[in-house]
C-alpha positions as CSV (number, residue, x, y, z in Angstrom):
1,X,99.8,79.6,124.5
2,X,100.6,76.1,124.5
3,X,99.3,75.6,120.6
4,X,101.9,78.6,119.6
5,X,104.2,76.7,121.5
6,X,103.7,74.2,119.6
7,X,103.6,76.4,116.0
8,X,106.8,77.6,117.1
9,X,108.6,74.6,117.5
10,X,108.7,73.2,114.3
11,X,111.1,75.7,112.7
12,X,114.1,73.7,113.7
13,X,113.2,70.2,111.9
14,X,112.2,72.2,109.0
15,X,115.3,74.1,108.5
16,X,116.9,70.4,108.6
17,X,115.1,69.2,105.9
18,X,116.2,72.2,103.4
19,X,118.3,71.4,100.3
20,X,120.1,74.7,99.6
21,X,119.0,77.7,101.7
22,X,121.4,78.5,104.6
23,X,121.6,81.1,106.9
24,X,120.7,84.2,106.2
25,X,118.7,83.4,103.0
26,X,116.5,81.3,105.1
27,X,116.2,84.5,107.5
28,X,114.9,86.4,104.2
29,X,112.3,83.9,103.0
30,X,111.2,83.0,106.2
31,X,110.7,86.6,106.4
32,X,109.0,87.5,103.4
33,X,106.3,85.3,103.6
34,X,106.1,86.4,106.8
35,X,105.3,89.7,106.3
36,X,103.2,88.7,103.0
37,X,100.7,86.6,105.3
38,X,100.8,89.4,108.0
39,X,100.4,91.9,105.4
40,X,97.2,90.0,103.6
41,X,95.6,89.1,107.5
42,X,96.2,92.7,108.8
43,X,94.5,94.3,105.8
44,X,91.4,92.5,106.3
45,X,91.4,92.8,109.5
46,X,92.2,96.6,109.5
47,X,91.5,97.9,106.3
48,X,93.4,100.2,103.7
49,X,94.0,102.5,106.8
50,X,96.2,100.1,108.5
51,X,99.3,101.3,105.9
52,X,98.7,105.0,106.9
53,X,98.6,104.3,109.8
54,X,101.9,102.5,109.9
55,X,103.6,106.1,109.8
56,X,101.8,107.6,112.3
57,X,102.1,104.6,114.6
58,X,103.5,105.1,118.3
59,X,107.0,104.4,119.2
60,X,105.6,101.2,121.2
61,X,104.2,100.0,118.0
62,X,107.7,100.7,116.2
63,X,110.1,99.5,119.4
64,X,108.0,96.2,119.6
65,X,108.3,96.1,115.6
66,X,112.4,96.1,116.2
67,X,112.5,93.1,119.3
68,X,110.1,90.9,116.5
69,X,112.7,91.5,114.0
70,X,115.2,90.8,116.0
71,X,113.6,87.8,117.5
72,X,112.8,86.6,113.8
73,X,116.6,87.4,112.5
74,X,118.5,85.9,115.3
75,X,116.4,82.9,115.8
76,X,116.6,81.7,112.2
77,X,120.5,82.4,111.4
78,X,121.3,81.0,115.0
79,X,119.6,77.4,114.2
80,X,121.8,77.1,110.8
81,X,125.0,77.8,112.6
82,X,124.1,74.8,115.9
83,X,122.1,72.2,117.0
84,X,118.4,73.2,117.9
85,X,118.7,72.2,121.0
86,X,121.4,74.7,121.9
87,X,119.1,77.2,120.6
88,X,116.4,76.8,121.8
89,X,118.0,75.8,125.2
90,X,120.0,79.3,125.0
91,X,116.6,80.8,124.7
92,X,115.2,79.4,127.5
93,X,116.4,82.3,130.0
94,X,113.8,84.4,128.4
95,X,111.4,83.6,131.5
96,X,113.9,84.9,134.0
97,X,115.0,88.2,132.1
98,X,111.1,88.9,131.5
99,X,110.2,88.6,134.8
100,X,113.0,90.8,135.8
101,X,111.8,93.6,133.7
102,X,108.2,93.2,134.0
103,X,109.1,93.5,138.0
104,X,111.4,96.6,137.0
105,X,109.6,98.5,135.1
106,X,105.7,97.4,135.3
107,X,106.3,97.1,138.8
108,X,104.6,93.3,138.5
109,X,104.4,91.2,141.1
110,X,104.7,87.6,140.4
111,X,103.7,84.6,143.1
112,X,105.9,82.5,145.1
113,X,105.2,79.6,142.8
114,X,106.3,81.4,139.4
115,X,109.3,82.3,140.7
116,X,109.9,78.6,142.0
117,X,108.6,77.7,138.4
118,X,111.4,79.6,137.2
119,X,114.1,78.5,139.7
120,X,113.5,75.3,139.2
121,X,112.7,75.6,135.1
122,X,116.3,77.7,135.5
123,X,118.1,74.6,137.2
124,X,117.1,72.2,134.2
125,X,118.5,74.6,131.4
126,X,121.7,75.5,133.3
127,X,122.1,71.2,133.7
128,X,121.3,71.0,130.1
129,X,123.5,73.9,129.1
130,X,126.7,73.0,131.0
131,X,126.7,69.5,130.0
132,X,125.9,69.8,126.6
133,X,128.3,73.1,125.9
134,X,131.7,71.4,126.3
135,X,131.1,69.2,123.3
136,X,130.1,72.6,121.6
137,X,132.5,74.2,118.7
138,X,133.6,77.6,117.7
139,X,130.5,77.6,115.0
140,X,128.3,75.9,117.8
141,X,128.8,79.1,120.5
142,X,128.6,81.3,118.1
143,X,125.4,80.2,116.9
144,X,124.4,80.2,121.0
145,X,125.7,83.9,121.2
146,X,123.7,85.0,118.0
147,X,120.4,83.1,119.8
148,X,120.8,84.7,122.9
149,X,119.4,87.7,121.4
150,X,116.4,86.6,121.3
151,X,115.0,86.1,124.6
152,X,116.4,90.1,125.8
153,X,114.3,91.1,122.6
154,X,111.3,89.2,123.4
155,X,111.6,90.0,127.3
156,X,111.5,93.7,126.2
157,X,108.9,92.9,123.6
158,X,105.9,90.9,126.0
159,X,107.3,93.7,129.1
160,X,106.1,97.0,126.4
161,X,103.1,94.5,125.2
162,X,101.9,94.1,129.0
163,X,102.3,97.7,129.5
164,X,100.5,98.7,126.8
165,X,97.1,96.6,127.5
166,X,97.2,98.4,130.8
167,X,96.5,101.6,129.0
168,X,93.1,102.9,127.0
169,X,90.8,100.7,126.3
170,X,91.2,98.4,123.0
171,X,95.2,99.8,123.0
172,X,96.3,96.5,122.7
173,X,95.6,95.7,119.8
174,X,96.9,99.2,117.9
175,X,100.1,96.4,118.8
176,X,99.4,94.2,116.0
177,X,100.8,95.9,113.2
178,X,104.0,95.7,114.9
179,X,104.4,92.3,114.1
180,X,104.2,93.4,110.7
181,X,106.6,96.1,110.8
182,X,108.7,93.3,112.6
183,X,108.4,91.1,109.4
184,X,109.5,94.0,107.2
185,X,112.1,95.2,108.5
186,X,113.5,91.5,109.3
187,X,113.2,91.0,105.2
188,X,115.0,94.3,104.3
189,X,117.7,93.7,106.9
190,X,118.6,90.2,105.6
191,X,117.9,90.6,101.8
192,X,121.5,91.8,100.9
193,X,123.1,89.1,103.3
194,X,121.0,86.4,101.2
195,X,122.0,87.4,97.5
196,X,122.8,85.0,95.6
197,X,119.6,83.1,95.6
198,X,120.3,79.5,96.4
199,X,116.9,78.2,97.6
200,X,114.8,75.4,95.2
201,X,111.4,75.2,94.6
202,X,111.3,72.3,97.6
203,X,112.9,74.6,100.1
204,X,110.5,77.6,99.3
205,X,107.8,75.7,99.8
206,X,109.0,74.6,103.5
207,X,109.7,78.5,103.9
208,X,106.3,79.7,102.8
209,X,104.9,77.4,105.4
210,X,107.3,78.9,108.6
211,X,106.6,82.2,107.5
212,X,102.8,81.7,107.6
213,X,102.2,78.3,109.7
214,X,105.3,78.7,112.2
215,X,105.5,82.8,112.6
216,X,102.6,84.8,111.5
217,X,99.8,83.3,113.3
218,X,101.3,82.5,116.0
219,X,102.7,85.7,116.8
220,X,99.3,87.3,116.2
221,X,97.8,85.1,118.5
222,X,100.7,85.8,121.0
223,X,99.9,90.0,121.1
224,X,96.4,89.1,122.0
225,X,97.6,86.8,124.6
226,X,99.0,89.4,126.5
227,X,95.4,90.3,127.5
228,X,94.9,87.7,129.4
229,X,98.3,86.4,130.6
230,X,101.2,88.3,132.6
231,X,104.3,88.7,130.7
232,X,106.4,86.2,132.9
233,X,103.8,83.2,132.8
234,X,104.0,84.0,129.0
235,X,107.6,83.4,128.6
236,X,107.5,80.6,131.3
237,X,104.5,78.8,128.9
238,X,107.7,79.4,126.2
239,X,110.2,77.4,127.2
240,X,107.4,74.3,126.4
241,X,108.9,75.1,122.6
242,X,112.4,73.9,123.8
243,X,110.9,70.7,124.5
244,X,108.9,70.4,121.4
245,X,111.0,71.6,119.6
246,X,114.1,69.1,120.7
247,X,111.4,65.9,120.3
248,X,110.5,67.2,116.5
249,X,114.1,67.5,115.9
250,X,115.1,64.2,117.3
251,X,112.2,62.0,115.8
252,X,112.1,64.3,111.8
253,X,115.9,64.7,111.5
254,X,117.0,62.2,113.8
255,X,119.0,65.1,116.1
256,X,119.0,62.6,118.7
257,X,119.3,64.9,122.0
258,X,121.7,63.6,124.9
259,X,120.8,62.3,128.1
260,X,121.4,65.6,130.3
261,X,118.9,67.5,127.6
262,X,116.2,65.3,128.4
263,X,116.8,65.2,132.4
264,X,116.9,68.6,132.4
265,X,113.8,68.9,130.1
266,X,112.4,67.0,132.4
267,X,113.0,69.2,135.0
268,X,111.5,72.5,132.7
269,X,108.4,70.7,132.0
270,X,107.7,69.4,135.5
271,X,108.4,73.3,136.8
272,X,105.8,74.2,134.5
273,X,102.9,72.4,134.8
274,X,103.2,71.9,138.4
275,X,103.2,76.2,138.4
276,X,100.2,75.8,136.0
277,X,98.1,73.4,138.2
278,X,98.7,75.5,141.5
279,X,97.6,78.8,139.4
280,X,94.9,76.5,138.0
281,X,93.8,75.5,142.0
282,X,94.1,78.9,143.2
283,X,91.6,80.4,140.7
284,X,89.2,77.5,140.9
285,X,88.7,78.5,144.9
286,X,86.8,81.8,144.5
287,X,84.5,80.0,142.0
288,X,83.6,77.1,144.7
289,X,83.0,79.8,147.2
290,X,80.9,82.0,145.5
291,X,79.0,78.8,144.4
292,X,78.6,78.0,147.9
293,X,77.5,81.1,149.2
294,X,73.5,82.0,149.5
């Protein structure tokens, strides 16, 4: 989780390094490739059967295929219209609202120290957010408005991805495609709002590499993560891209973040890995007992 994290979180110093895409037309490209790489990987993966399939899919596979495209869209025309920090520290509530809806609808219970994690992960984004959002402009809130749609999309997304690995044996991953039909639908949606075509050969070529590098693998990797991770820690592990993603921006584009970002980043990264190393603890106890046992 942490190396997606890390995947993730160079979108932002890329998109600063564009010459002529903006906006939505980075949304397309971004897209496109996307769904060309998924496209290309699923197939040999899954065969000629995975496109018939696509119809027939369930409506999991087709509701998780709308929260990736939303998660793609908003994401990418959000960081054109702000700073990445704002972004990504608007996205950082996605922990919270996911472990609200694993609780509500898979029923999930979480330990005292994620929800501390969270509190306290909470408490540094809020410090960040406040301080950092009077400074913000018109463009610069809307951008934070059009972001926040991405952790509701993804708290629904890893909820109905935790929920289905619960169910038949190998369901989970009949949840792959969705990524793709996420891509696709991601590319359709934006392709009107791009026209005309701006983007050189230079920026293409950092687009090519989100759409495979920065979003298809990574999201792969992430629906067969939810196998072995609950949907809150996921989102928790998550918020590591706001930090990343701040310290690419700040030494490749020379975003320089301000001083309540980074005490409250501090803050979110010492929530998580002190959440990680009592999780860590607590599992490594029934492995020295039964060790110690005759």
């Amino acid at each position: 989780m942490i190396v997606v994290t890390l995947m993730w979180s160079v979108a932002g110093v890329v998109t600063r390094h564009l010459e002529a895409a903006r906006s939505f037309e980075v949304t397309f490209w971004r897209s496109l490739f996307n769904a060309l790489a998924l496209g290309a990987a699923l197939t040999v993966m899954r065969g000629p059967a995975l496109w018939t399939g696509l119809l027939r899919a369930p409506w999991p596979v087709w509701l998780s295929g709308v929260c990736w495209s939303v998660m793609f869209t908003a994401f990418m025309v959000a960081i054109t219209m702000t700073s990445v920090a704002g972004v990504l520290i608007t996205m950082s509530v996605a922990p919270l609202i996911t472990a609200l809806f694993a609780r509500l609808a898979l029923h999930h219970h979480l330990p005292p120290r994620t929800w501390g994690a969270i509190a306290a992960a909470g408490a540094g984004i809020a410090w960040m957010f406040g301080r950092d959002a009077q400074a913000a402009g018109s463009t610069a809130w809307a951008g934070m408005l059009v972001a926040a749609a991405v952790p509701v999309a993804s708290a629904i997304n890893y909820t109905l991805l935790q929920h289905t690995s619960r169910g038949q044996s190998g369901g989970q991953s009949d949840m792959l495609p969705a990524v793709l039909i996420g891509a696709v639908l991601s590319t359709v949606v934006t392709l009107p709002l791009a026209l005309p075509f701006q983007a050189s050969p230079h920026d293409l070529g950092w687009l090519a590499m989100l759409g495979v590098f920065q979003l298809a693998i990574p999201c792969l990797l992430i629906v067969r993560l939810t196998r072995q991770l609950p949907a809150p820690e996921i989102a928790l592990l998550g918020l590591l891209e706001v930090l990343f993603g701040v310290l690419w921006a700040w030494l490749g584009a020379d975003e320089q973040p301000s001083s309540a970002a980074l005490l409250g980043g501090s803050l979110v990264l010492g929530a998580l890995v002190f959440n990680e190393l009592l999780g860590w603890r607590r599992a490594a106890r029934p492995a020295r007992s039964a060790r110690v046992q005759p």
